[in-house]
N, C-alpha and C positions, 0 to 999 in steps of 0.2 A: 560230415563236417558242417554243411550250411545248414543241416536240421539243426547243430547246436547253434549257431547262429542265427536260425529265427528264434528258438526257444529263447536265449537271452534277450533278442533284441523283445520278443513279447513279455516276458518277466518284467526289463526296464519298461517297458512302456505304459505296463500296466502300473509300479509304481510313482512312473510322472505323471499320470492321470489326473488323479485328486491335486497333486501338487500344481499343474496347469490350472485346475479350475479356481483352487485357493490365490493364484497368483494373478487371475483375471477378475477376481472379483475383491483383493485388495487392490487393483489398479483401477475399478469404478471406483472406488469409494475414495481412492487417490484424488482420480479427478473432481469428484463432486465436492472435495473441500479444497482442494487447489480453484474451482470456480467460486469458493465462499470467499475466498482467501480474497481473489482478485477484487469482488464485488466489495467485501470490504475496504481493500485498499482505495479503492475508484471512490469510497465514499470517505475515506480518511482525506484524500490526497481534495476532495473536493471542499471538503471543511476548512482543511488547513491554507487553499485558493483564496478562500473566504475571509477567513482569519488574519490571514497577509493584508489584502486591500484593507481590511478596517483599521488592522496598523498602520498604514501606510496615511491611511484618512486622519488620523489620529494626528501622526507624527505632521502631516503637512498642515494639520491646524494649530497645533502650537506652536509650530514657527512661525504660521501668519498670525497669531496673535502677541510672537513676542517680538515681531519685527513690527506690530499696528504699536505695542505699546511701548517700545523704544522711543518711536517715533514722535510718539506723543508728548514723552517726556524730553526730547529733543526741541520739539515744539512749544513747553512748559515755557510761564513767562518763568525769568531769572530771579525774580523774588521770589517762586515758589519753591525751589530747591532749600 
């Protein structure tokens, strides 16, 4: 009875074999684009870092140019209106 039980367990093992090896070397190749993946994102996420402060540069100088030119016109003599 245990000789048919190593026979099977050698049968299956021979069939998990290649199957092992296929599933070790789809999980490099997993990882090596799961690392492209990151790298890419680290340089999206660094762009878009980027992108934010110049809005931000943007956004806070039109306000101080429309609170400079408010003011000026607050400032205007009253004939000039």
């Amino acid at each position: 009875m245990w000789v048919r039980a190593m026979y099977k367990y050698h049968t299956v093992a021979l069939s998990v074999a290649p199957k092992r090896a296929a599933l070790a070397q789809a999980q490099s190749q997993l990882d090596a684009t799961l690392a492209e993946l990151a790298a890419a994102q680290a340089k999206l996420q660094a762009r878009l870092s980027c992108f934010c402060l110049i809005c931000v540069c943007v956004v806070v100088c039109v306000s101080v140019s429309v609170c400079v030119l408010s003011r000026r016109i607050e400032l205007a003599p009253s004939d000039m209106h």
